[in-house]
C-alpha positions in Angstrom: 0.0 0.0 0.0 1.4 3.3 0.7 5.3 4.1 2.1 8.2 6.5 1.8 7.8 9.5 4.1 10.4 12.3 3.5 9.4 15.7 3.3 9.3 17.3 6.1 8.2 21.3 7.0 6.8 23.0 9.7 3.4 24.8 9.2 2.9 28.1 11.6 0.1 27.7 14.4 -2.0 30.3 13.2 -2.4 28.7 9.9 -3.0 26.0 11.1 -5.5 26.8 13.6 -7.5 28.9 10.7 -7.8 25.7 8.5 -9.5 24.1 11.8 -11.9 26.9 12.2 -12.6 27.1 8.4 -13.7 23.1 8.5 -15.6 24.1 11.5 -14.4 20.5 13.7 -16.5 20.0 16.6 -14.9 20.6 20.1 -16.3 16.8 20.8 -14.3 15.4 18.2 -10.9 13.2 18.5 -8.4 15.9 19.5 -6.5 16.4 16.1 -2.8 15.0 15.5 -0.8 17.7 16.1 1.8 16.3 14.2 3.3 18.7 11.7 6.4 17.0 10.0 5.1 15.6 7.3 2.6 18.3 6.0 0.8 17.0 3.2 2.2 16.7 -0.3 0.6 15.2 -3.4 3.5 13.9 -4.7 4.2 12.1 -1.5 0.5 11.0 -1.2 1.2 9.3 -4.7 4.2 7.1 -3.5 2.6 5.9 -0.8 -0.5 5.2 -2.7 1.4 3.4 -5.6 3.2 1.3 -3.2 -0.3 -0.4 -2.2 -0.5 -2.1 -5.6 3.5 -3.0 -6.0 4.0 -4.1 -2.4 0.6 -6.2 -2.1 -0.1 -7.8 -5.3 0.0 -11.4 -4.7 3.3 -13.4 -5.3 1.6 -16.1 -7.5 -1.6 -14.6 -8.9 -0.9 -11.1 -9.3 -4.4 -10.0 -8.2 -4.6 -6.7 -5.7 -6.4 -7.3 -2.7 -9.6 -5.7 -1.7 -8.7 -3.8 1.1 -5.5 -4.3 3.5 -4.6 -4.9 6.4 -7.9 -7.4 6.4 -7.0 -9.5 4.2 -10.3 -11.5 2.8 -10.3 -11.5 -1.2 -9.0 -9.8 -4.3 -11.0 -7.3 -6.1 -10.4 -7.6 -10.3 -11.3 -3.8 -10.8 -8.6 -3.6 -8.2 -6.4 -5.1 -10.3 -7.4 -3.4 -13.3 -6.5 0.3 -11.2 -3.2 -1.7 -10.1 -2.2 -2.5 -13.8 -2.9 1.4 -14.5 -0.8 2.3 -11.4 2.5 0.5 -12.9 2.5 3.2 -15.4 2.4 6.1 -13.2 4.9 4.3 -11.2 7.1 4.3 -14.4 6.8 7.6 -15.0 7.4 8.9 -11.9 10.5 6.9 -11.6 9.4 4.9 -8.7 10.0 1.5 -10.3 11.6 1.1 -13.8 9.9 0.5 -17.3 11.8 -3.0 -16.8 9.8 -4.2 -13.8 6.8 -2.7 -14.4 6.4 -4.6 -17.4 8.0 -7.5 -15.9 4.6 -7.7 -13.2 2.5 -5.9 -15.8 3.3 -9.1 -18.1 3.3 -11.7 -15.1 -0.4 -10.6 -14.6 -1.6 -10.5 -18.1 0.0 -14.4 -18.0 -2.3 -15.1 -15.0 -5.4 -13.3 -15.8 -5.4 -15.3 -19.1 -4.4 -19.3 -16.9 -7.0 -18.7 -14.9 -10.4 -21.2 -15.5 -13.3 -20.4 -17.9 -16.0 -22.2 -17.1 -19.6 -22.1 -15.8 -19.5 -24.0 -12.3 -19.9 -22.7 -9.3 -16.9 -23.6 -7.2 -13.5 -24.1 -9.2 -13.6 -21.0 -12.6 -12.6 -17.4 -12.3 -15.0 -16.4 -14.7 -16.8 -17.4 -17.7 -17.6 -15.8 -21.1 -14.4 -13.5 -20.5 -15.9 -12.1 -17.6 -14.2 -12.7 -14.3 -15.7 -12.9 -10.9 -16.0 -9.3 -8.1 -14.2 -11.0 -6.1 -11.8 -13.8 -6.2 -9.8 -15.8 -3.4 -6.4 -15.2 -2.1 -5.3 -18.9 -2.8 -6.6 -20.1 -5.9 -7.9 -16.4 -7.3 -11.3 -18.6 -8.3 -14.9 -17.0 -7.1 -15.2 -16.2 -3.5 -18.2 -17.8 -1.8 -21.0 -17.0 -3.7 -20.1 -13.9 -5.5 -21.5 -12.5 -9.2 -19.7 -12.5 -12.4 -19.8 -8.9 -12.5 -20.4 -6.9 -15.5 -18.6 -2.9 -14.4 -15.8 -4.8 -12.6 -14.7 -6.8 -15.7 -15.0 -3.7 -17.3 -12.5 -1.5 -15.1 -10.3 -4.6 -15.4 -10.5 -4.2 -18.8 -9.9 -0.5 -19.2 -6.2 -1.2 -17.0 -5.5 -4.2 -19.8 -6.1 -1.0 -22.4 -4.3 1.1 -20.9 -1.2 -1.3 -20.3 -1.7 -2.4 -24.0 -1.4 1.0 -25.2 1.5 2.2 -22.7 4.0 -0.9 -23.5 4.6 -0.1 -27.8 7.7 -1.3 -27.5 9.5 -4.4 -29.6 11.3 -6.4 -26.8 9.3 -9.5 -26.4 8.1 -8.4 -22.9 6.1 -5.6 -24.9 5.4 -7.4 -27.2 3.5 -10.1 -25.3 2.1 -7.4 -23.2 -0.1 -6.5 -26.3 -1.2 -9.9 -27.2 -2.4 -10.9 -24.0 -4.0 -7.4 -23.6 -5.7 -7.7 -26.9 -7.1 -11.5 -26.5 -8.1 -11.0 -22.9 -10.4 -8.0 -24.3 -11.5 -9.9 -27.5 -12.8 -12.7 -25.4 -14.9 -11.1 -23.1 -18.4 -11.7 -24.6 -20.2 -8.2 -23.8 -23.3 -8.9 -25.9 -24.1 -12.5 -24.0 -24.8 -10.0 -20.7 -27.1 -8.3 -23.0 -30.4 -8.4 -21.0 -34.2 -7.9 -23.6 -34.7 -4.6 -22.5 -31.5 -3.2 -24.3 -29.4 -2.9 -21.6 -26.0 -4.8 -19.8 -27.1 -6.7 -17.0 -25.1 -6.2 -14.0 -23.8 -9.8 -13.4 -24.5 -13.7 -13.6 -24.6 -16.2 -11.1 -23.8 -20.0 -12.2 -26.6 -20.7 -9.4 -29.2 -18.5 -10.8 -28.1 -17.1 -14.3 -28.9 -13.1 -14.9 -29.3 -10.6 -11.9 -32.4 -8.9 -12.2 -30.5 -5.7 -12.3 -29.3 -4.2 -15.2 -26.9 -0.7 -15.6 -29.1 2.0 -16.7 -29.1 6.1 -15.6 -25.5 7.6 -15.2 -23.0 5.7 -12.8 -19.9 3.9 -13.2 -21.3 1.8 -16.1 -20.3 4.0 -18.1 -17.1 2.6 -19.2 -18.6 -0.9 -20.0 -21.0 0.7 -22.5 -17.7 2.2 -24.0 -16.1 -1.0 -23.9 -18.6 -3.1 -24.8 -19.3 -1.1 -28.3 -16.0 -0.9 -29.1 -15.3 -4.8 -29.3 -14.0 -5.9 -32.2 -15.6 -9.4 -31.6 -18.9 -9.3 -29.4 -19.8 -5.8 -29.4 -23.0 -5.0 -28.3 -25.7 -3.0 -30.2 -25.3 0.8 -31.3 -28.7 1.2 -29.7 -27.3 0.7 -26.3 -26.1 4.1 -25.2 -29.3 5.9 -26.0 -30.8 3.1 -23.9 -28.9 4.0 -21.6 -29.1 8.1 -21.5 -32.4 7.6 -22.0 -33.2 6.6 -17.6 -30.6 9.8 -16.4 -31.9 11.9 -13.9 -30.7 15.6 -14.1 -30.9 18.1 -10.7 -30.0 21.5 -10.2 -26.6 23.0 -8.7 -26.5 26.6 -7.9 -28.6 27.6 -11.3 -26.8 24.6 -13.5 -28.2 21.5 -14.5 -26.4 18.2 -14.7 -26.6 14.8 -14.7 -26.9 13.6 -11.1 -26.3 10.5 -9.4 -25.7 10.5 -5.5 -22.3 8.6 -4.6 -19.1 10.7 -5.9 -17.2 7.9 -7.3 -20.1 7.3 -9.7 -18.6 10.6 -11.4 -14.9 9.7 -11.5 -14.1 6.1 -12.3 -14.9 6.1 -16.6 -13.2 9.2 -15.5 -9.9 7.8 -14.7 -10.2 6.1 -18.2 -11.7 8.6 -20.9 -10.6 11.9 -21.1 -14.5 14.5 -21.8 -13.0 17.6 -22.1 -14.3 18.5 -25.5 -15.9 15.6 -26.7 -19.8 15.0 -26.3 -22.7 12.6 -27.1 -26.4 13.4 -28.3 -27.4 13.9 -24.6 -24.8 15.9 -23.4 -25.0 18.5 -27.1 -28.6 19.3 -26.0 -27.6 19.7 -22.5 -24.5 22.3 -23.7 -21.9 21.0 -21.4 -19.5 17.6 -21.8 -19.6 14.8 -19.0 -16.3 16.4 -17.8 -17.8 19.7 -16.8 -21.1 17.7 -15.4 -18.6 15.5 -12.8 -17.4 19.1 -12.1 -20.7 20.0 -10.6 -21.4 17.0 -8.8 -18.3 17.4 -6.7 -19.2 21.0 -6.1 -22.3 19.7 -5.0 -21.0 16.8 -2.8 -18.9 19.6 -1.2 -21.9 21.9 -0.6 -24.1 19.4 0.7 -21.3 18.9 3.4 -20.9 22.4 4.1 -24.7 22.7 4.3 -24.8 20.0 6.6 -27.9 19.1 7.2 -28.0 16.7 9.8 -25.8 18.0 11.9 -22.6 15.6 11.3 -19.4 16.5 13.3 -16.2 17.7 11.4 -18.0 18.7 8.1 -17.2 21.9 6.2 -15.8 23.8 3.5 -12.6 21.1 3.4 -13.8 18.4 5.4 -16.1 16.7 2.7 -16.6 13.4 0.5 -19.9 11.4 0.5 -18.8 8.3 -1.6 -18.5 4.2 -1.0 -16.5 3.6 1.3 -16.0 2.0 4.7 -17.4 2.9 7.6 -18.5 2.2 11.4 -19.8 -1.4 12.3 -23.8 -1.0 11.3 -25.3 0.1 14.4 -28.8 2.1 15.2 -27.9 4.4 18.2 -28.8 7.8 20.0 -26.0 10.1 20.2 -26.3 13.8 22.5 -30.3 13.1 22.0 -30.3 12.3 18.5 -30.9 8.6 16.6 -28.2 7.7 14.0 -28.2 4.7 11.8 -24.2 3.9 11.1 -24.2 2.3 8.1 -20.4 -0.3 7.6 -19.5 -0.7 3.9 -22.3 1.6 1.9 -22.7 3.9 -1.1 -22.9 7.1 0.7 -23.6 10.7 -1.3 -26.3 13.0 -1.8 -29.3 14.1 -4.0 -32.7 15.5 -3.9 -33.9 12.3 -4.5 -31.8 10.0 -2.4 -29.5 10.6 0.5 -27.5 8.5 2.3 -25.3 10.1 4.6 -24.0 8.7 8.6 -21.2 11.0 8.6 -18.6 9.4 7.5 -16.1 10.8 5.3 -13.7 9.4 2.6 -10.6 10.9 1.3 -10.7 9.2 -2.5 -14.2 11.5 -2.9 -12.1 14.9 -3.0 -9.0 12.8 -4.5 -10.6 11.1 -7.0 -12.4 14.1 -7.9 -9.1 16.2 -8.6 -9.3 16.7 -12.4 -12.7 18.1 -12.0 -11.7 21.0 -9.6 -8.4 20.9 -8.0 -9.0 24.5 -6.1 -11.7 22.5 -4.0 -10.1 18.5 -3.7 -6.2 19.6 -3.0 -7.7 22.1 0.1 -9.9 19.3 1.4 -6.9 16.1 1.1 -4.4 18.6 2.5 -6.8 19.5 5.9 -7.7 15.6 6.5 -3.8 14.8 6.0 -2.9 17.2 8.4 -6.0 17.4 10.9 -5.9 13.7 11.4 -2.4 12.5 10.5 -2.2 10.2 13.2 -5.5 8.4 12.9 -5.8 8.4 9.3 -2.9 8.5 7.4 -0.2 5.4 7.5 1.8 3.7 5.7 -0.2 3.5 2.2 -1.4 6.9 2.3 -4.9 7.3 3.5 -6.8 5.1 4.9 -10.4 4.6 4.0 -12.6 7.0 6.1 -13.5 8.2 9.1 -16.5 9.8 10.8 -16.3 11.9 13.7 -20.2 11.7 14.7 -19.7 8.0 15.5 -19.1 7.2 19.6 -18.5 3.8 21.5 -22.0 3.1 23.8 -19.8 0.9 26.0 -16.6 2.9 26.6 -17.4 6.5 25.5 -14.9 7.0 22.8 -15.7 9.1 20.2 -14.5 9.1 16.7 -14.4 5.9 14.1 -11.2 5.8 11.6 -11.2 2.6 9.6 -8.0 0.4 9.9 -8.2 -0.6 6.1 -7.1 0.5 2.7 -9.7 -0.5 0.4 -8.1 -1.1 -3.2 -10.5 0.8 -5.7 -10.8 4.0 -3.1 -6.8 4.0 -3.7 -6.9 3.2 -7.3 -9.4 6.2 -7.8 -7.4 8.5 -5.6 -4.2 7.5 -7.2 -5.0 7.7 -11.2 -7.3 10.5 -10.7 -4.4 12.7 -9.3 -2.3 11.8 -12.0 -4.8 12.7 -14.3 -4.6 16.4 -12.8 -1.1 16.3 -12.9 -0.2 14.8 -16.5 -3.2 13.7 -18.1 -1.0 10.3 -18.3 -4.0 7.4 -17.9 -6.4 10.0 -20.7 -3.7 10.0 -23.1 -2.9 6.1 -23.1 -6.6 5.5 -23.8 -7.0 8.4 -26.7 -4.1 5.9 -28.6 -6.1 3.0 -28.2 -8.3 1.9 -31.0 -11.0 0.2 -28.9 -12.3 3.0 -26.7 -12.1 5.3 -29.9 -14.1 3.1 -31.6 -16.4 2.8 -28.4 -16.8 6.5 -27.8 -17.5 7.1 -31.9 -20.0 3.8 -31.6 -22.1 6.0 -28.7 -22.2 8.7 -31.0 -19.4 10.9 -29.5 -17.4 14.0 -31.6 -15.3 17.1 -31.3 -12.5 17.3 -29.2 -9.7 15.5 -29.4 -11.8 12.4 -31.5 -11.2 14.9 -34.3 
């Protein structure tokens, strides 16, 4: 996870006390860290991050665990933001082009050895899809998990991006692209077709289809892209205006957009496909490109925090982030006269027509929001890195949340901060910010020929498809 802590500066007490007052923290909260020599850094934030997918990928498999120090299952869109993370590390000279395609290439071998097949105990996927969730010794399905439709296809966005990153002709490379290439061609997008026009979001060996399928904007957005741009089982043209067809729009300050309540929804086809520019039928009417629209959403994740309406502790102007994530153990409580539902693991955000908030916050909603509006994220990473150092930074950068509301009925304490690094919160955090920084993971996707052909399939132009 996340390691290497060097630079080290001083910051004055009355700044610091001002950024307390401007997040307004609660006087009942966990006394803050105090610790002020290592003030936070992006750069160093990246490091630590990157080291979470080169220190804990498993020796034999190559999958990225779910979430660490808990060590329960791998996650394969986890490994599909670890294959992505080998090229920032590249770049930024933590490891060298030889090793990361060294484990870039020892993954691709183990992705493709792994067993295709439709039972329900001993295959890691079927149809080219692989399971949510696979286990740490065999990497075949975990208990009783789906085939899952989005996961597969965030794996599949890191095998593009690692296929378009390695172009180079010593046989590591080389086999880099083939494997890439015919672990995309095999995955059979249009068999998770479901009749109403739309991907289904997963099969079960045990049952077949879930009855849920991916329609109004979320995260399945990149397997729409995907799927049309297969060169082998693509999926009907149709598709995307099915899909456009159920989003729901709300109002931010006066500006419309496209709204869906958890904040991750908004980044991860983010992390893939640069929208600066470039627009499809629904967003031409609407006279603004997805980019812009995730732009608003975190605004408005931000100002639903600042508003605060139900009184969480700790929220303000850069202590915000509704998103899924971790959180306390699920627990209905009364807290100072009030009842609280803490939530554990859940899809937190906010909208006028759903809200799910417990007051827990999660760093990767402002960091994986960083393209979108850096003046905003960079404040609200910065305060949590050096409010609650102690408690929620370690060794892998941050850890998954935190939620000051939360208090122990049988000892008093007050304050939860998760132990854990979860693997897709870090992957998010980690591309995103390079993203902001070089625009590295956007422009390894505009060379490939499958998401081109994807985004010109759902009717996208201008820009940079020019």
């Amino acid at each position: 996870m996340y390691r290497n802590f060097h630079f080290i500066k001083v910051i004055g007490v009355i700044g610091f006390a001002l950024i307390l007052l401007s997040c307004g923290v609660n006087q009942d909260a966990p006394p803050v860290s105090q610790v002020t020599q290592y003030p936070f850094n992006l750069e160093e934030l990246q490091e630590r991050t990157f080291n979470y997918f080169w220190d804990l990928a498993d020796k034999d498999n190559y999958q990225i665990p779910d979430r660490y120090p808990t060590l329960t299952f791998s996650s394969i869109a986890a490994t599909g933001f670890g294959l992505s993370s080998y090229l920032v590390g590249i770049e930024k000279g933590y490891i060298t082009r030889e090793s990361g395609a060294e484990r870039t290439l020892q993954t691709l071998r183990a992705l493709m050895s792994l067993p295709q097949n439709k039972s329900e105990n001993e295959a890691s996927g079927y149809h080219g899809f692989y399971y949510h969730f696979l286990s740490n010794d065999g990497a075949t399905r975990y208990k009783k998990v789906e085939l899952s439709s989005v996961d597969t296809g965030l794996l599949m966005a890191g095998i593009l991006s690692v296929m378009s990153y390695f172009d180079g002709e010593d046989n590591r490379e080389v086999e880099i692209r083939k494997l890439a290439d015919t672990l995309y061609r095999r995955v059979n997008w249009n068999w998770m077709m479901t009749d109403n026009g739309l991907l289904s979001m997963g099969w079960k060996p045990e049952s077949g289809f879930l009855d849920y399928y991916w329609e109004g904007y979320s995260e399945g957005m990149i397997l729409y892209i995907l799927a049309l741009g297969s060169p082998t089982h693509s999926i009907p043209e149709d598709s995307w205006n099915n899909w456009t067809k159920s989003y729901r729009r709300e109002s931010f300050r006066g500006k419309s957009y496209v709204a869906y309540p958890a904040l991750f929804t908004h980044q991860y086809t983010h992390i893939y496909v640069d929208f600066r520019g470039i627009k499809d039928e629904y967003m031409e009417e609407m006279g603004i490109d997805y980019f812009e629209n995730s732009r608003r959403a975190t605004y408005a994740n931000r100002d639903y925090c600042i508003r605060n309406p139900k009184s969480c502790k700790g929220y303000g102007a850069n202590c915000w982030g509704l998103t899924a994530c971790d959180g306390p153990p699920y627990q209905r409580t009364t807290i100072e006269g009030k009842e609280w539902i803490f939530l554990g693991y859940a899809a937190r955000g906010a909208s006028e027509q759903n809200t799910v908030d417990d007051g827990t916050i999660a760093p990767t909603a402002a960091g994986g929001s960083m393209p979108f509006a850096p003046e905003i994220c960079k404040p609200a990473l910065a305060y949590m890195w050096n409010t609650y150092y102690r408690q929620l930074v370690g060794e892998y950068g941050f850890k998954d949340a935190f939620n000051l509301t939360w208090m122990n009925e049988m000892t008093g304490e007050k304050g939860w901060f998760d132990k854990d690094y979860l693997g897709i919160d870090q992957g998010a955090m980690l591309l995103q910010i390079e993203n902001y920084r070089s625009g590295l993971i956007w422009e390894m996707m505009k060379k490939n020929p499958y998401v081109v052909t994807g985004l010109k399939k759902a009717g996208f132009k201008g820009g940079w498809l020019q």
